[in-house]
mmCIF file of the N, C-alpha and C atoms, coordinates in Angstrom:
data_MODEL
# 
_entry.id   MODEL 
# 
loop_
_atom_site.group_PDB 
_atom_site.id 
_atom_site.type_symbol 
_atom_site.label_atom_id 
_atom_site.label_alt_id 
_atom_site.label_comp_id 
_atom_site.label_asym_id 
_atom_site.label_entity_id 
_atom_site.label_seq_id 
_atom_site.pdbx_PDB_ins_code 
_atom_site.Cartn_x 
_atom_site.Cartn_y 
_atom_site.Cartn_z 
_atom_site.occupancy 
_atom_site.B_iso_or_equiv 
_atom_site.pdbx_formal_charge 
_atom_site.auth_seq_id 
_atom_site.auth_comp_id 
_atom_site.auth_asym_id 
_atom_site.auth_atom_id 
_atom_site.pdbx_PDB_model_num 
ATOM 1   N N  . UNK A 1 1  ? -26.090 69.146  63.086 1.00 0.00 ? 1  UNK A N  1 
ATOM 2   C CA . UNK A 1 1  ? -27.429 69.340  62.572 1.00 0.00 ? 1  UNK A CA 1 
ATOM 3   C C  . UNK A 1 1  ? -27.583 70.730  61.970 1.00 0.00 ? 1  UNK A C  1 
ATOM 4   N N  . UNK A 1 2  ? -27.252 71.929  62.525 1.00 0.00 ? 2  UNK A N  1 
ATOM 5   C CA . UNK A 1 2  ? -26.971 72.807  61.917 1.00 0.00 ? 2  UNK A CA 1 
ATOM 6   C C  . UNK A 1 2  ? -26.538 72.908  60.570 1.00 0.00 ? 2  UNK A C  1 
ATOM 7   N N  . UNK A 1 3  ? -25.296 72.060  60.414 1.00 0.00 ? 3  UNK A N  1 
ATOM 8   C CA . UNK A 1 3  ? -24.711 72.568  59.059 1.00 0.00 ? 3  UNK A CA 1 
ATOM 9   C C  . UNK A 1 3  ? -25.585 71.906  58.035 1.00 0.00 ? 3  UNK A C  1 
ATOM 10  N N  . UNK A 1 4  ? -26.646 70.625  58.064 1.00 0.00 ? 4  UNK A N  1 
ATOM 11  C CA . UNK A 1 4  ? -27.246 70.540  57.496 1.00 0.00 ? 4  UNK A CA 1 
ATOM 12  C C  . UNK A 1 4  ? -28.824 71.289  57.229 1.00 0.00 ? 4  UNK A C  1 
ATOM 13  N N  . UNK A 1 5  ? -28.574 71.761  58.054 1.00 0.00 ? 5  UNK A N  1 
ATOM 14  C CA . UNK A 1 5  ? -29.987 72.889  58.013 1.00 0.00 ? 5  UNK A CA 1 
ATOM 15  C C  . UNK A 1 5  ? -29.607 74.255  57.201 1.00 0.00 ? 5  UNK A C  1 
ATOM 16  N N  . UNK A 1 6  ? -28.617 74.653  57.158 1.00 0.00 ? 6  UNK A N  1 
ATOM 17  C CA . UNK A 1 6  ? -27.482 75.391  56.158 1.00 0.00 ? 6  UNK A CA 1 
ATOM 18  C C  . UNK A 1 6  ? -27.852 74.942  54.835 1.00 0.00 ? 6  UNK A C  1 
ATOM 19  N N  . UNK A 1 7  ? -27.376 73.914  54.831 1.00 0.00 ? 7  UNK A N  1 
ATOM 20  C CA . UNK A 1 7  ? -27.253 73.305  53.674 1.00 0.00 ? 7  UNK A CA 1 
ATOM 21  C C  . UNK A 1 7  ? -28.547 72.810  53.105 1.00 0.00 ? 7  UNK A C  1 
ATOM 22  N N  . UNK A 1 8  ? -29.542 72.871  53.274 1.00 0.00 ? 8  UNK A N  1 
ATOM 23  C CA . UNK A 1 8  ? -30.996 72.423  52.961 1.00 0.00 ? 8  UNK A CA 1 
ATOM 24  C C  . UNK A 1 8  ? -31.851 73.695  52.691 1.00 0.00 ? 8  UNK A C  1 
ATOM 25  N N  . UNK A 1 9  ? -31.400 75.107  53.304 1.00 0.00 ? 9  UNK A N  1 
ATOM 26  C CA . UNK A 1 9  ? -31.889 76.281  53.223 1.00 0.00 ? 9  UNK A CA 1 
ATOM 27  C C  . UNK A 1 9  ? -31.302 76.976  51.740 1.00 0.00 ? 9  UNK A C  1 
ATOM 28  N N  . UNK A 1 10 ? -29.878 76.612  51.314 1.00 0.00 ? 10 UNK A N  1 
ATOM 29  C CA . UNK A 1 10 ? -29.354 77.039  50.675 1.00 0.00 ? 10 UNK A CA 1 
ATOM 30  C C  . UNK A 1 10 ? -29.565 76.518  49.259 1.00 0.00 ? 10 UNK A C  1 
ATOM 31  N N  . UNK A 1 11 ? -30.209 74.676  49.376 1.00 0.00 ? 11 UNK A N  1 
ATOM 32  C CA . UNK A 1 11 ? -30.788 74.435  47.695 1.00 0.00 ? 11 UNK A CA 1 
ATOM 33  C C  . UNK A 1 11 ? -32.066 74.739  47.884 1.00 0.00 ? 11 UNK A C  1 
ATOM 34  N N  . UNK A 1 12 ? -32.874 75.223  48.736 1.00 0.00 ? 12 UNK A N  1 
ATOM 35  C CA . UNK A 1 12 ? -34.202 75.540  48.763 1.00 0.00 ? 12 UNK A CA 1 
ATOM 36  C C  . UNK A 1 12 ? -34.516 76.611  48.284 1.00 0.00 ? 12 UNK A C  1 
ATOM 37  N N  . UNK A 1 13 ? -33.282 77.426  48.590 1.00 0.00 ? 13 UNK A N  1 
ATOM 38  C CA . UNK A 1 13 ? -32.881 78.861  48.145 1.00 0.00 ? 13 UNK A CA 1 
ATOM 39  C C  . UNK A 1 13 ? -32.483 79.227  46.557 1.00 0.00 ? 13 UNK A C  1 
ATOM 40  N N  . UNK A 1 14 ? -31.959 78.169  46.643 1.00 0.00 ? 14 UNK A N  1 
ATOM 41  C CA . UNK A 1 14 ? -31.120 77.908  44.956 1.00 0.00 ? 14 UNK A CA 1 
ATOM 42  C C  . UNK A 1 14 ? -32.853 77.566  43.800 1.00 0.00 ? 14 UNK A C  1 
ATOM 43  N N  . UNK A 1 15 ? -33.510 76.581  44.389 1.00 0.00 ? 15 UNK A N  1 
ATOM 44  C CA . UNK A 1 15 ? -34.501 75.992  43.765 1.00 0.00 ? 15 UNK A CA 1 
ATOM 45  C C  . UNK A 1 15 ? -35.876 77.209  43.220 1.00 0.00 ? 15 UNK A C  1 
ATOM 46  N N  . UNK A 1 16 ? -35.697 78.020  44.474 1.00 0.00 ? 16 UNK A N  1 
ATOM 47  C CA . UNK A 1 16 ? -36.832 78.869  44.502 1.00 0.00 ? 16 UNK A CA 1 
ATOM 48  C C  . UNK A 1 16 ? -36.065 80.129  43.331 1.00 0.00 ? 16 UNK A C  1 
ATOM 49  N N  . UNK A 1 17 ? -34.670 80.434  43.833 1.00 0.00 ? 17 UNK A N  1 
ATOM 50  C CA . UNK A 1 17 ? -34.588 81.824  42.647 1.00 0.00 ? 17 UNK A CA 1 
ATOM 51  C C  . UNK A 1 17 ? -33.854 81.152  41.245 1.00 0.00 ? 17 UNK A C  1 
ATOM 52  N N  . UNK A 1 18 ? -33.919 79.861  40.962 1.00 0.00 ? 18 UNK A N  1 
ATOM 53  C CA . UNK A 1 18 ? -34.025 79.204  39.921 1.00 0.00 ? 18 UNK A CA 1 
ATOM 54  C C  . UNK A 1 18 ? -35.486 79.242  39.117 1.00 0.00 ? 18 UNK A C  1 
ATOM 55  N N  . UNK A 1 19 ? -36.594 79.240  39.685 1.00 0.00 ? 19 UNK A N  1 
ATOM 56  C CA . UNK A 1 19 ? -38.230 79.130  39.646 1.00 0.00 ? 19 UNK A CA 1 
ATOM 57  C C  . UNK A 1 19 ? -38.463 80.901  39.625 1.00 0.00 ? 19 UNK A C  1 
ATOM 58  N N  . UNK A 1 20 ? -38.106 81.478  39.760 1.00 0.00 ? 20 UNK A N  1 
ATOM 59  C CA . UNK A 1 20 ? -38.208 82.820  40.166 1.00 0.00 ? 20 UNK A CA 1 
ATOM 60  C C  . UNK A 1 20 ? -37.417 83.254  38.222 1.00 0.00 ? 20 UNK A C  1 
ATOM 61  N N  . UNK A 1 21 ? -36.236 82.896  38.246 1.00 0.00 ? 21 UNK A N  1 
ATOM 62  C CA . UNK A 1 21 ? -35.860 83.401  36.792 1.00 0.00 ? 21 UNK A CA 1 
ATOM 63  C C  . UNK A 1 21 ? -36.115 82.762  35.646 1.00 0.00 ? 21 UNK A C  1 
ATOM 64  N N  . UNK A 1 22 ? -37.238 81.599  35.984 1.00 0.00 ? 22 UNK A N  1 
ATOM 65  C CA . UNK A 1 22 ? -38.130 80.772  34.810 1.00 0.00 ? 22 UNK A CA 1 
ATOM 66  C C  . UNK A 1 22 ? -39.129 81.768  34.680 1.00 0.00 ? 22 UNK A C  1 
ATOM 67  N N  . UNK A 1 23 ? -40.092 81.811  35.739 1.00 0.00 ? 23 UNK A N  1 
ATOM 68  C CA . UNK A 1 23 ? -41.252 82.727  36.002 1.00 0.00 ? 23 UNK A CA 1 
ATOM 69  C C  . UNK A 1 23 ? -40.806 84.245  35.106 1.00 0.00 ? 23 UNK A C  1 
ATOM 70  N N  . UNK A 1 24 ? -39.463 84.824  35.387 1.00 0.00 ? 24 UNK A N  1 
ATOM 71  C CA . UNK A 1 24 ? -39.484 86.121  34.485 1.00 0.00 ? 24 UNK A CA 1 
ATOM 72  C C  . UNK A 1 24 ? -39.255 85.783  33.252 1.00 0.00 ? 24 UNK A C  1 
ATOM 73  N N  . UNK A 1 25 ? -38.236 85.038  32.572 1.00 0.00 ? 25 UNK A N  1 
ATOM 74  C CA . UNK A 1 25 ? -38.264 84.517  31.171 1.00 0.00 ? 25 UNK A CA 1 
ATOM 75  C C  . UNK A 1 25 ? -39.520 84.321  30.643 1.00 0.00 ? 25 UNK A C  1 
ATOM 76  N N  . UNK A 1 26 ? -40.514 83.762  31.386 1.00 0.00 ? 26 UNK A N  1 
ATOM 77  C CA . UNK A 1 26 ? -41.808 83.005  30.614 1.00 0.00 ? 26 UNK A CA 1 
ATOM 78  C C  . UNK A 1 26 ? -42.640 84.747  30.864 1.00 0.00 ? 26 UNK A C  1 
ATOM 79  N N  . UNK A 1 27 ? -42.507 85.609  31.094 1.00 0.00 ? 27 UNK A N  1 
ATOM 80  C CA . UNK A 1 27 ? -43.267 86.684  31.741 1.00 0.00 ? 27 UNK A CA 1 
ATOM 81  C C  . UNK A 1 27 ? -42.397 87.501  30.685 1.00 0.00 ? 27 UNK A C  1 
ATOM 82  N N  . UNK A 1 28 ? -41.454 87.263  30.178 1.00 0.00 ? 28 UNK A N  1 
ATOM 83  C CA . UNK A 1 28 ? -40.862 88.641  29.526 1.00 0.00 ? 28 UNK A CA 1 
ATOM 84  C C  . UNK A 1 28 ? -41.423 88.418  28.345 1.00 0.00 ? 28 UNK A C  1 
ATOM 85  N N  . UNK A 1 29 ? -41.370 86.365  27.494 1.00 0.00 ? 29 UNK A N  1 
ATOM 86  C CA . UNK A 1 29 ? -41.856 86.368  26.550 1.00 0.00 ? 29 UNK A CA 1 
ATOM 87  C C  . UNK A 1 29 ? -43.279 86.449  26.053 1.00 0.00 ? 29 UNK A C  1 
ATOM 88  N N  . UNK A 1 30 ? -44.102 86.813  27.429 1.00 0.00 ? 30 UNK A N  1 
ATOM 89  C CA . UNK A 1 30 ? -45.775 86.901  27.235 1.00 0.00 ? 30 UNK A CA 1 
ATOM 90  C C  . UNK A 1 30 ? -45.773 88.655  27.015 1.00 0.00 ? 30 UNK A C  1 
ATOM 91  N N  . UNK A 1 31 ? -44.924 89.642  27.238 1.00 0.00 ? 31 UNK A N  1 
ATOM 92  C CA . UNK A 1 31 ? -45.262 90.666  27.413 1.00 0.00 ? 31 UNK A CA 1 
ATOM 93  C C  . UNK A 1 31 ? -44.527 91.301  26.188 1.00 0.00 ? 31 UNK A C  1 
ATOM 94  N N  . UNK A 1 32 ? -43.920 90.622  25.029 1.00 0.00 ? 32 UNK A N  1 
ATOM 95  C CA . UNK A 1 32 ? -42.996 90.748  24.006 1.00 0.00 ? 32 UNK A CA 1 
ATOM 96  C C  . UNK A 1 32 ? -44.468 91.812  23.094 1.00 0.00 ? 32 UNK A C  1 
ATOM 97  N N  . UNK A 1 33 ? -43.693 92.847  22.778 1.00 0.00 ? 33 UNK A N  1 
ATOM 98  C CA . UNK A 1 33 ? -44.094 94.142  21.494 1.00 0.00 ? 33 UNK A CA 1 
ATOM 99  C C  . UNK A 1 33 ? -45.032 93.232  20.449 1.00 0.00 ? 33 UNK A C  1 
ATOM 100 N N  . UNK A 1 34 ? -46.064 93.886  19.967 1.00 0.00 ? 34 UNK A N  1 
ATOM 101 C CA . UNK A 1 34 ? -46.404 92.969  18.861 1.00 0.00 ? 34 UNK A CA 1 
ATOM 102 C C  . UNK A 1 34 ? -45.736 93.544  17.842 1.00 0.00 ? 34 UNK A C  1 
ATOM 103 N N  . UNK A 1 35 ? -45.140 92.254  16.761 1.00 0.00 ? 35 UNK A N  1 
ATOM 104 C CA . UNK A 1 35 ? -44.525 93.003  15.537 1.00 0.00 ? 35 UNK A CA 1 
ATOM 105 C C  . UNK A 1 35 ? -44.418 93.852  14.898 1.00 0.00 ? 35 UNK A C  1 
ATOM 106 N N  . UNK A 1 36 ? -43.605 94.443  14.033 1.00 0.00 ? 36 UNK A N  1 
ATOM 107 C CA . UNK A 1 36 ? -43.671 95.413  13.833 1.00 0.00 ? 36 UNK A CA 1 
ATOM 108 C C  . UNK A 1 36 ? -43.913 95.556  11.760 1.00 0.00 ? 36 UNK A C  1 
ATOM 109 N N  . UNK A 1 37 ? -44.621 95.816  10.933 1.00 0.00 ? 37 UNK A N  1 
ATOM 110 C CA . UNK A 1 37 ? -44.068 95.609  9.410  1.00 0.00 ? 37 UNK A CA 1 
ATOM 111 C C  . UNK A 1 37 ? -43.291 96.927  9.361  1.00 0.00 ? 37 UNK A C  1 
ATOM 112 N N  . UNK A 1 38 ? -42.095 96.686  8.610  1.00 0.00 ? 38 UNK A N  1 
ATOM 113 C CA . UNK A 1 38 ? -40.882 98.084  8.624  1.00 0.00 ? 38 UNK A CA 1 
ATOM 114 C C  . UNK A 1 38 ? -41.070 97.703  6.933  1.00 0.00 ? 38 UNK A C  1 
ATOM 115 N N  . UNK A 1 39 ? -41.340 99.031  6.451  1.00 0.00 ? 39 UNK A N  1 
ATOM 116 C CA . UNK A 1 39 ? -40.993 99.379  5.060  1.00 0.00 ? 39 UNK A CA 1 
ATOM 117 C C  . UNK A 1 39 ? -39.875 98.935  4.541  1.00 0.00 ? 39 UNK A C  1 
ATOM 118 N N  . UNK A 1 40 ? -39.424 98.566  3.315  1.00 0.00 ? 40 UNK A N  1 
ATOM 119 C CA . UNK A 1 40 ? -38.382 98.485  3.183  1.00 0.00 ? 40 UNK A CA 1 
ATOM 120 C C  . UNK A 1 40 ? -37.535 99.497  2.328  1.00 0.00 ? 40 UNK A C  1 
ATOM 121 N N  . UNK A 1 41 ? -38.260 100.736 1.430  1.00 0.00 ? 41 UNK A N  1 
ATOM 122 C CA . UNK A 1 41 ? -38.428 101.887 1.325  1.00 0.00 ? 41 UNK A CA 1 
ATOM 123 C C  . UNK A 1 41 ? -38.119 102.923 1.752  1.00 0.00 ? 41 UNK A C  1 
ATOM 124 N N  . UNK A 1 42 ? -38.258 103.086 2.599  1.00 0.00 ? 42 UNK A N  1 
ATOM 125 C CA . UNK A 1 42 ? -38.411 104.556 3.506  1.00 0.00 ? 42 UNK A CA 1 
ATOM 126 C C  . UNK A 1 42 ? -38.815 103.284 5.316  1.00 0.00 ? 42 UNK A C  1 
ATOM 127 N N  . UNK A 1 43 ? -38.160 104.934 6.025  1.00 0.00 ? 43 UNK A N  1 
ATOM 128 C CA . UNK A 1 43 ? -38.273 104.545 7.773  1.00 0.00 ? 43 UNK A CA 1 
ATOM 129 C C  . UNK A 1 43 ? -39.512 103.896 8.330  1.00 0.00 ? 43 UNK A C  1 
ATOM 130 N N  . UNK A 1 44 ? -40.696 103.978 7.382  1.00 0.00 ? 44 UNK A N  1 
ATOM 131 C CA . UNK A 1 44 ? -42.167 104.119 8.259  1.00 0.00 ? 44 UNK A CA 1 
ATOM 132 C C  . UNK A 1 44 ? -42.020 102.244 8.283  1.00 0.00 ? 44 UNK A C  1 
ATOM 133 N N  . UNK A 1 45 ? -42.921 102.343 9.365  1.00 0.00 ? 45 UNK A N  1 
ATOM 134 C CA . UNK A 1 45 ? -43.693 101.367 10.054 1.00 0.00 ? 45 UNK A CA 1 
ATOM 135 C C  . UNK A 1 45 ? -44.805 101.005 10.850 1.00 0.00 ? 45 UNK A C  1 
ATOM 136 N N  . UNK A 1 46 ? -45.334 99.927  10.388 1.00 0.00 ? 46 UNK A N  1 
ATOM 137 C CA . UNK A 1 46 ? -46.796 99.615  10.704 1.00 0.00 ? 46 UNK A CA 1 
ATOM 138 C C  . UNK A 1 46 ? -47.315 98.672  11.364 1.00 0.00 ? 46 UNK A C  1 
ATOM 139 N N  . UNK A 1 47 ? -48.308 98.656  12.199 1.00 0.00 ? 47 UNK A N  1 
ATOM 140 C CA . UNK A 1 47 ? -48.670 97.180  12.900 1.00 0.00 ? 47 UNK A CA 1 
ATOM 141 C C  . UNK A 1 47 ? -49.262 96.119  12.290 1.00 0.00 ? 47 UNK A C  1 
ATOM 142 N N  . UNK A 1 48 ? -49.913 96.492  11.228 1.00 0.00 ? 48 UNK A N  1 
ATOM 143 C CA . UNK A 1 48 ? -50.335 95.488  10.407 1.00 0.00 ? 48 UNK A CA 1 
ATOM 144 C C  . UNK A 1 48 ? -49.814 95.036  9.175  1.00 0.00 ? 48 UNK A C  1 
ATOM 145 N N  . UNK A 1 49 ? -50.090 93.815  8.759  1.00 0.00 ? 49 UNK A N  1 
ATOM 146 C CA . UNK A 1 49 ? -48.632 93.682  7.360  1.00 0.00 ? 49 UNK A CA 1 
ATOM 147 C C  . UNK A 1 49 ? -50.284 94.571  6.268  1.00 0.00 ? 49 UNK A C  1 
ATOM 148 N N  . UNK A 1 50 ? -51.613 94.129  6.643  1.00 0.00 ? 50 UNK A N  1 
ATOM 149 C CA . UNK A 1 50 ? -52.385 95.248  5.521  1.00 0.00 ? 50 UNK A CA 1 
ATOM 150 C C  . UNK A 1 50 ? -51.912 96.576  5.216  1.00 0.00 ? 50 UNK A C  1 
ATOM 151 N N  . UNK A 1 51 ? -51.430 97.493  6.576  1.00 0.00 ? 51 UNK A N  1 
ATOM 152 C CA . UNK A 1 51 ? -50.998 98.517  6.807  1.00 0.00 ? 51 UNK A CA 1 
ATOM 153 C C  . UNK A 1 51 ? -49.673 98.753  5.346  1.00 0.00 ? 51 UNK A C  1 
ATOM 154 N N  . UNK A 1 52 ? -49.123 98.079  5.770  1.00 0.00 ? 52 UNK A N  1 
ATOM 155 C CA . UNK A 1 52 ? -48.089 98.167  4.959  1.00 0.00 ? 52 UNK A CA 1 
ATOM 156 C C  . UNK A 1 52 ? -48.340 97.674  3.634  1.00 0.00 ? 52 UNK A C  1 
ATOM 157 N N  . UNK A 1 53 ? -49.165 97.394  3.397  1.00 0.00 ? 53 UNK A N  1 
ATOM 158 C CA . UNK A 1 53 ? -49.243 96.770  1.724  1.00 0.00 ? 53 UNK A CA 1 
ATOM 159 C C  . UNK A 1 53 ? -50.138 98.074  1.088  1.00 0.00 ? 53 UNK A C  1 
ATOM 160 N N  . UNK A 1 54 ? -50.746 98.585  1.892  1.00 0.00 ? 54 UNK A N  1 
ATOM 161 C CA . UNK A 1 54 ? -51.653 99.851  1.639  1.00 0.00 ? 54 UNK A CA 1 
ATOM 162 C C  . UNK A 1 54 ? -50.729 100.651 1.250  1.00 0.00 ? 54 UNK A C  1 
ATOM 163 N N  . UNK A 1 55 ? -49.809 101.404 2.329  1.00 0.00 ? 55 UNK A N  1 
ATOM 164 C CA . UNK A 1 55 ? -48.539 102.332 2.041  1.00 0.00 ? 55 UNK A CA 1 
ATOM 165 C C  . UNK A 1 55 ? -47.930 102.519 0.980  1.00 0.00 ? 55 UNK A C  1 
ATOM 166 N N  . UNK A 1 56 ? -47.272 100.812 1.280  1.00 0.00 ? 56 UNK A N  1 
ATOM 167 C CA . UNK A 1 56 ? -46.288 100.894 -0.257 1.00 0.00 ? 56 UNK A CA 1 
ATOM 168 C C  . UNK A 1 56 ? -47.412 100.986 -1.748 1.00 0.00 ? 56 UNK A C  1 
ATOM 169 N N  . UNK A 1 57 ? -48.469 100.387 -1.559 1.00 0.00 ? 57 UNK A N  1 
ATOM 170 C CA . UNK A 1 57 ? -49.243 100.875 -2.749 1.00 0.00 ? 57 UNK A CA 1 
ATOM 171 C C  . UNK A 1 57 ? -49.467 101.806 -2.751 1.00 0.00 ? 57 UNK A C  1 
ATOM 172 N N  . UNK A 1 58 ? -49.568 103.108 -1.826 1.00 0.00 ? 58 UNK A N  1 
ATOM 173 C CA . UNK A 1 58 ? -49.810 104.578 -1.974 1.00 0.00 ? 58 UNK A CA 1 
ATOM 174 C C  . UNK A 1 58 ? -48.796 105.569 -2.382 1.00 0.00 ? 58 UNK A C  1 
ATOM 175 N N  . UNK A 1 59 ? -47.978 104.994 -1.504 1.00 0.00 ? 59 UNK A N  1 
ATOM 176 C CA . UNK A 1 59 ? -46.818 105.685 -1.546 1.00 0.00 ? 59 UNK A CA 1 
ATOM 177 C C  . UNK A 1 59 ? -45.185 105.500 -2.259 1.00 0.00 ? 59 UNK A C  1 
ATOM 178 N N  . UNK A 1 60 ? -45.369 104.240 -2.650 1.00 0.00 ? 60 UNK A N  1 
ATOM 179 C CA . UNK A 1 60 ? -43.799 103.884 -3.368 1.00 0.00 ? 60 UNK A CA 1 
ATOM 180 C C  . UNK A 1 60 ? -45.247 102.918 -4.520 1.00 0.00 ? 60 UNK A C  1 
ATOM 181 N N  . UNK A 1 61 ? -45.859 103.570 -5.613 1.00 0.00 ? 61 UNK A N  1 
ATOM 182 C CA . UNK A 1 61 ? -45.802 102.866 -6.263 1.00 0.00 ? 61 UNK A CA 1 
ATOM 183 C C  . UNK A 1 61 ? -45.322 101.676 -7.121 1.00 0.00 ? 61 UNK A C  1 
ATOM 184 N N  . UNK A 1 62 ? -45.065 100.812 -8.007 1.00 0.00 ? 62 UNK A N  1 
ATOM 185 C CA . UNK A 1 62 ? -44.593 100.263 -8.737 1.00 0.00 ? 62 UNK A CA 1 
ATOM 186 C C  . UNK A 1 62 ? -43.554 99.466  -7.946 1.00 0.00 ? 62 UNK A C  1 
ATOM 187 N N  . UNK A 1 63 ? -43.272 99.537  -6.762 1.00 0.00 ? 63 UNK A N  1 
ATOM 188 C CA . UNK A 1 63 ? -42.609 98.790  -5.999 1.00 0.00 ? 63 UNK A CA 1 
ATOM 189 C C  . UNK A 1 63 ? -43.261 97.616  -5.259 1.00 0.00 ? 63 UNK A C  1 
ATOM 190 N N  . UNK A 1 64 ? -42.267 96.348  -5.210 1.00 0.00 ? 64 UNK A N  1 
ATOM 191 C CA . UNK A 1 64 ? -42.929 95.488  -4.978 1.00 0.00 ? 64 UNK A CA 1 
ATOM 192 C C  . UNK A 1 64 ? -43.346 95.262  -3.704 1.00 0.00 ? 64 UNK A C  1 
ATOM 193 N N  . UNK A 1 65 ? -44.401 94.486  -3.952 1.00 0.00 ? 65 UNK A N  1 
ATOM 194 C CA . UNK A 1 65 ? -44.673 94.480  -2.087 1.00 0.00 ? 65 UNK A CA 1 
ATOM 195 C C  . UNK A 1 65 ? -44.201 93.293  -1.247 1.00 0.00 ? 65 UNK A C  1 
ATOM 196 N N  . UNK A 1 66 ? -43.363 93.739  -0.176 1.00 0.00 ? 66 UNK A N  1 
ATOM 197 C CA . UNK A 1 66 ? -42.905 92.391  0.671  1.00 0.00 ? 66 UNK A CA 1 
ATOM 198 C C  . UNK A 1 66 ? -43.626 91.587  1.116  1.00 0.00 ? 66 UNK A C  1 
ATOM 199 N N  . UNK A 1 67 ? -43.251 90.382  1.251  1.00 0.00 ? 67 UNK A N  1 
ATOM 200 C CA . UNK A 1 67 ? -44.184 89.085  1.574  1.00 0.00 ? 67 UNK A CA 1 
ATOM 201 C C  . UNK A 1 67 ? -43.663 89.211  3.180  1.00 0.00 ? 67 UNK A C  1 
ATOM 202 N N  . UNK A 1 68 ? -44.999 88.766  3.754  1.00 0.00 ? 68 UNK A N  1 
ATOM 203 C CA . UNK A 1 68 ? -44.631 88.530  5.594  1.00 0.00 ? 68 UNK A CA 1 
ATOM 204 C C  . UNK A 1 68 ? -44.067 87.812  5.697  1.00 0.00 ? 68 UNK A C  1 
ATOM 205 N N  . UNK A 1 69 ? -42.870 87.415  6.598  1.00 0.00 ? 69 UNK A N  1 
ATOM 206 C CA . UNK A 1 69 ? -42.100 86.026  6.902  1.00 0.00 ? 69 UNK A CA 1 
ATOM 207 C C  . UNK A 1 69 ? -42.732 86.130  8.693  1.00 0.00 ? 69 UNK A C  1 
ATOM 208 N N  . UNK A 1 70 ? -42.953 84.694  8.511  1.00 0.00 ? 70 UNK A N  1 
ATOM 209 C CA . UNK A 1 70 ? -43.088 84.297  10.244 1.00 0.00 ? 70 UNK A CA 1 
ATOM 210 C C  . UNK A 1 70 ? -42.271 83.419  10.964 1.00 0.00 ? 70 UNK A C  1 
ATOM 211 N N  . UNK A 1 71 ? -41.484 84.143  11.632 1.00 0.00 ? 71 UNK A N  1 
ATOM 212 C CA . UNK A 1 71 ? -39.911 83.132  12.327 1.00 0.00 ? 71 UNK A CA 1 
ATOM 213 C C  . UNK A 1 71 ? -40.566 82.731  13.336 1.00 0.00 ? 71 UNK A C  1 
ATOM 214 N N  . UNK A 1 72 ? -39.986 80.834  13.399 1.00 0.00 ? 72 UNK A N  1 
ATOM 215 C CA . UNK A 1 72 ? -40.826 80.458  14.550 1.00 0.00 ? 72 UNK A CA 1 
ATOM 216 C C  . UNK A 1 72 ? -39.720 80.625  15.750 1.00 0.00 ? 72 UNK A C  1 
# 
């Protein structure tokens, strides 16, 4: 009886830090950076893609302005 009490502790064990490294996956992807728009120009970067359409119109005239892509 023992060794099955072993053995019943050990997928209970398995089940729970299986549920435990779902819980952080789903917790890492709720706490993910909000995007970032990166110039393609120069280093700067901005949180908003407006941000960045402002810039490059200020600052890199005559250059075109990047379109947002949204990866699903």
């Amino acid at each position: 009886m023992e060794k099955e009490t072993k053995q019943g502790l050990a997928v209970v064990g398995g089940l729970v830090g299986a549920g435990l490294a779902i819980l952080g996956i789903t917790k890492a992807k709720a706490a993910a950076p909000p995007p970032e728009y990166c110039c393609p120009y120069c280093p700067g970067c901005f949180a908003t893609y407006e941000e960045l359409v402002g810039h490059v119109k200020d600052v890199h005239p005559g250059e075109r302005i990047p379109l947002p892509i949204e990866w699903d």
